[in-house]
C-alpha positions in Angstrom: 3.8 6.8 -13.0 1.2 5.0 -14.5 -0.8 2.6 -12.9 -3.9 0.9 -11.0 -5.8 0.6 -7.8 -6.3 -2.3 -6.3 -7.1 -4.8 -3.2 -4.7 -7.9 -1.6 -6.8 -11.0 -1.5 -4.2 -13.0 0.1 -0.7 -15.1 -0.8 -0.4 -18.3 -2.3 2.8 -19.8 -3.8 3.9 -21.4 -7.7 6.2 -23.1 -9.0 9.3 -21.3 -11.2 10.8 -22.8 -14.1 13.2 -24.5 -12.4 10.7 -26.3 -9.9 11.5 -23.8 -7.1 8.7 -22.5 -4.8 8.1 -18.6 -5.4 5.9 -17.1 -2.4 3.2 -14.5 -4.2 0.7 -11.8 -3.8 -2.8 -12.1 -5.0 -3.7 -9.0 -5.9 -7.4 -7.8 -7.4 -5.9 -5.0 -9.6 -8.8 -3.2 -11.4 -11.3 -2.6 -13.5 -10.7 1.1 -12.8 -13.0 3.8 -14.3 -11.2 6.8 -15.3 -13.1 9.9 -13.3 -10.9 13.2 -14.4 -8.9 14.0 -16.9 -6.2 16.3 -15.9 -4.2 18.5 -18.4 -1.5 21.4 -18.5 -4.0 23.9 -20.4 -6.4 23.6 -17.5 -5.1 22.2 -14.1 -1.0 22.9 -15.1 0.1 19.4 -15.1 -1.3 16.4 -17.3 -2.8 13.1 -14.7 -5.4 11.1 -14.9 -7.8 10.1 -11.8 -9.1 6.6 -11.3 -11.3 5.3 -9.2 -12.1 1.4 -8.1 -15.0 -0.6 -5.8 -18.9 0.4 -6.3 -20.2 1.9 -3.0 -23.4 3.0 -1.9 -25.4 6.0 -3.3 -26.1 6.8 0.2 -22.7 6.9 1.3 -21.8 8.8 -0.8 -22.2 13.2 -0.8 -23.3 15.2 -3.3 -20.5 17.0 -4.8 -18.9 13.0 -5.4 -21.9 11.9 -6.3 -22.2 15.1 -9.2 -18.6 13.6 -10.0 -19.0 10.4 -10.6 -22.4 11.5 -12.6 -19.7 13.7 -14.8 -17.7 10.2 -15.9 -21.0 8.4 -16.5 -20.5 5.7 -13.0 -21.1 4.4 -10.4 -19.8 5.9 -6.6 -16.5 4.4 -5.6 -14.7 3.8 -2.6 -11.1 5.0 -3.7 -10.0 7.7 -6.1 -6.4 8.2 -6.8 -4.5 10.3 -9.3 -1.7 8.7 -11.6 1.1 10.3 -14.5 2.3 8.9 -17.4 0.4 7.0 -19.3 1.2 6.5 -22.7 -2.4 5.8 -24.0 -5.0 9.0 -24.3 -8.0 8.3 -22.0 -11.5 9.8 -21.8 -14.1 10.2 -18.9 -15.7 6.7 -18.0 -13.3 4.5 -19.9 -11.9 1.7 -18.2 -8.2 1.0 -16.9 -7.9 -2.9 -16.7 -5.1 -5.1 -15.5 -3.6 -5.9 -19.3 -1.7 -2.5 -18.3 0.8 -5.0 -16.3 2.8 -8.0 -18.4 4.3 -10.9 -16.5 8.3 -10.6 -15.9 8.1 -6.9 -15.0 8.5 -4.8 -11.9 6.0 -2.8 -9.7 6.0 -0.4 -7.0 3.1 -1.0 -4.7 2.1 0.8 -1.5 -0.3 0.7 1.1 -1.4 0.9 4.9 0.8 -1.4 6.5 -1.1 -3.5 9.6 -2.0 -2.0 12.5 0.4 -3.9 15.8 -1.3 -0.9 18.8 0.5 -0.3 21.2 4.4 -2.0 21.7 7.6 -2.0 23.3 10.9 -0.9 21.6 12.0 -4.3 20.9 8.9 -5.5 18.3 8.6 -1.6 17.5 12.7 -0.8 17.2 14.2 -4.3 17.1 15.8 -3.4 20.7 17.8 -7.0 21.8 16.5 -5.7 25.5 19.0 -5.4 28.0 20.5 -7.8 30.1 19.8 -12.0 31.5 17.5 -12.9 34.2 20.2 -14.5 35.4 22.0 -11.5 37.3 19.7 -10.7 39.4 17.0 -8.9 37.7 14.1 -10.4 36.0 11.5 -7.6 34.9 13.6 -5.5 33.1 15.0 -7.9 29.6 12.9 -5.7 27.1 13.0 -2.5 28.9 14.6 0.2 26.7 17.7 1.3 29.2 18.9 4.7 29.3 17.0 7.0 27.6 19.1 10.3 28.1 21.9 11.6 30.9 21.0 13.0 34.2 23.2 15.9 34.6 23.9 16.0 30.8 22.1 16.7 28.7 19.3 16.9 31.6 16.6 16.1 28.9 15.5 13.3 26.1 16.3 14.4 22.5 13.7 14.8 20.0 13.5 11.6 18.4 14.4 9.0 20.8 13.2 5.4 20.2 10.8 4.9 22.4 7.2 2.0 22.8 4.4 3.4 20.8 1.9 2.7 18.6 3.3 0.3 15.8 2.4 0.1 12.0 -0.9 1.5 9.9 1.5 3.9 8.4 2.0 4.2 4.3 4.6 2.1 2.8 6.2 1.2 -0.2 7.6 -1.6 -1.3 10.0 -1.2 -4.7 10.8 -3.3 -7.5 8.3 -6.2 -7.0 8.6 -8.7 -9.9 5.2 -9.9 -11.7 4.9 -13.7 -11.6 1.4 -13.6 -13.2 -1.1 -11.4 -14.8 -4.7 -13.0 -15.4 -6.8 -10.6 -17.0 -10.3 -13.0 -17.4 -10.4 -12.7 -12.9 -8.4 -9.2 -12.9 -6.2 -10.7 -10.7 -2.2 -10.1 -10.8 0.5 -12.0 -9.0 4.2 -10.6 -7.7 6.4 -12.5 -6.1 6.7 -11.5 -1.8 4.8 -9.8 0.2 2.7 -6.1 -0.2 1.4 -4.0 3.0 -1.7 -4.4 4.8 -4.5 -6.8 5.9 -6.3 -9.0 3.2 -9.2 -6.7 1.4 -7.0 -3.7 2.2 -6.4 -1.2 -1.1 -3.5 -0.9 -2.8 -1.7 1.6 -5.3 0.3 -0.3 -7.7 2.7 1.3 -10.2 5.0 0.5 -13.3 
């Protein structure tokens, strides 16, 4: 699907028509700079590949740095490829926010927030498993059983278990823009969007 890259710069809240208080997403969507062109002659599907955030010449290698030279820019921090848009770009032209209009609906993902290490019930949503009122005290969010002794004499593949919690990818569907401002490149949808604040985003139609 067409779309943009962008960053979360935090959430604010504004008032609906009807004076009720919509919670909302700040997001810094664009200017991206088209990089490749993809098309079925060459690479077998049609795409194109944008790229968003200057970053250091020097932190950049050679072979991005001979891209980037190709599409007449800058280096940048995040490439991504994206289908289906309707308009024909060329190599260096820019993808702005005006590709969103308010009252429609986004798909945006992103690295939700790291939580470390953590017990089954913030990781699984366990309820724990007894009162400290029985008798025992040390054992409320302790998993319970995690298999039979005798039968099946093992843990299956799979089992809920503590671990390390979040920075996975995830996507949230069918987010409904509140706001598009193209003068600040900003764009506002109503609830929340994965990650930290400053962490990059892929937003869809």
């Amino acid at each position: 699907m067409a779309g943009l890259i962008g960053k979360k710069v935090g959430m604010t809240s504004v008032f609906g028509a009807e004076g009720e208080s919509i919670p909302c997403t700040v997001i810094e969507a664009g200017p991206c700079v088209v990089t490749q062109v993809k098309t079925e002659e060459k690479d077998g599907y049609s795409a194109l590949q944008l790229a968003f955030e200057d970053k250091k010449e020097k932190r950049t290698s050679k072979p991005l740095l001979g891209h980037f030279k190709k599409a007449k820019t800058a280096p940048k921090r995040q490439i991504v490829e994206f289908t289906g848009f309707a308009e024909n770009y060329g190599l260096g032209d820019s993808v702005s926010v005006d590709l969103f209009q308010d009252d429609t609906w986004l798909d945006i993902s992103g690295i939700s927030k790291g939580k470390g290490f953590q017990g089954v019930v913030k990781r699984h949503g366990f309820s724990g498993v007894g009162d400290e009122t029985h008798g025992q005290a040390d054992q409320v969010r302790a998993p319970g059983s995690v298999g039979g002794s005798s039968d099946p004499s093992r843990v299956f593949k799979g089992m809920r278990m503590a671990g390390r919690t979040g920075g996975k990818k995830v996507k949230i569907l069918n987010l409904r823009v509140i706001k598009v401002m193209p003068d600040k490149n900003l764009l506002l949808v109503k609830g929340s969007v994965p990650g930290n604040k400053g962490s990059y985003l892929i937003i869809e139609k």
